[in-house]
C-alpha positions, -999 to +999 in steps of 0.1 A: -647-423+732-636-391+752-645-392+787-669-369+806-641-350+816-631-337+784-664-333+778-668-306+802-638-296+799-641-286+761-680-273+774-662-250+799-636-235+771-667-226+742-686-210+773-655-189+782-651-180+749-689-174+745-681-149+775-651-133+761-676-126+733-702-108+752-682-086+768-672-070+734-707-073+720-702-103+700-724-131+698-706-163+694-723-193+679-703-225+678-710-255+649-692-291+660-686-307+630-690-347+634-665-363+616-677-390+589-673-424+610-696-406+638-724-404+609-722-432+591-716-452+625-745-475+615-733-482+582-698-493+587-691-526+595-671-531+624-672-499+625-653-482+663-661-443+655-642-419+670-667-395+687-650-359+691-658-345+726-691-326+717-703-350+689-731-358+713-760-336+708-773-332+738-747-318+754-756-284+733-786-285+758-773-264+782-752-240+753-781-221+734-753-206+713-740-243+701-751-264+675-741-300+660-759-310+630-747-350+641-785-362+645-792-344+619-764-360+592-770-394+609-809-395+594-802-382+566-775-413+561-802-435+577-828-425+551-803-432+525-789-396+511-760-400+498-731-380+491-733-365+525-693-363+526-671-368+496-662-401+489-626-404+491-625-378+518-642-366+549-655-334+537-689-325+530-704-323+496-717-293+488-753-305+488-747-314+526-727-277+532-761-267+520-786-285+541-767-277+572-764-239+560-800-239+557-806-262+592-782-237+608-794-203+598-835-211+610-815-223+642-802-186+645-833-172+631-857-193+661-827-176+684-833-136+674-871-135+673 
């Protein structure tokens, strides 16, 4: 697991960024991609995922333009979807490139009205 440290630390970069942006009329919005073991982290046995600094959600509590879709994948997986990521890779499928799209844009949407 990364420590709090690097947590902030990677939190303090994106909201520079997210600054930099502004200032040239730009509106940023940042997507953290779990990574497969951090989903299916229930499902593998002896399983030790390897959490990426902002796979914890609630850490995009305090960055309005940030989003992981991490609890999102990880009910979907609990509810038994499957073919969230590829098989023999640690992509998405395109069914779940889909439902984040979708997720992601009435995120935005919420945002602008």
């Amino acid at each position: 697991h990364y420590s709090t440290e690097l947590q902030q630390d990677a939190i303090r970069n994106i909201s520079r960024l997210n600054k930099l942006a502004e200032q040239r009329g730009v509106k940023l919005f940042y997507l953290a991609i779990p990574n497969k073991s951090s989903v299916y982290a229930n499902h593998i046995v002896g399983n030790h995922p390897f959490f990426m600094p902002l796979d914890n959600p609630a850490i995009f509590d305090t960055m309005p333009y940030a989003y992981t879709p991490l609890s999102f994948l990880r009910q979907q997986a609990d509810d038994g979807v499957l073919d969230i990521y590829y098989a023999d890779d640690t992509h998405w499928s395109p069914k779940t490139a889909k439902l984040v799209g979708t997720a992601l844009a009435e995120i935005i949407q919420k945002q602008h009205k």
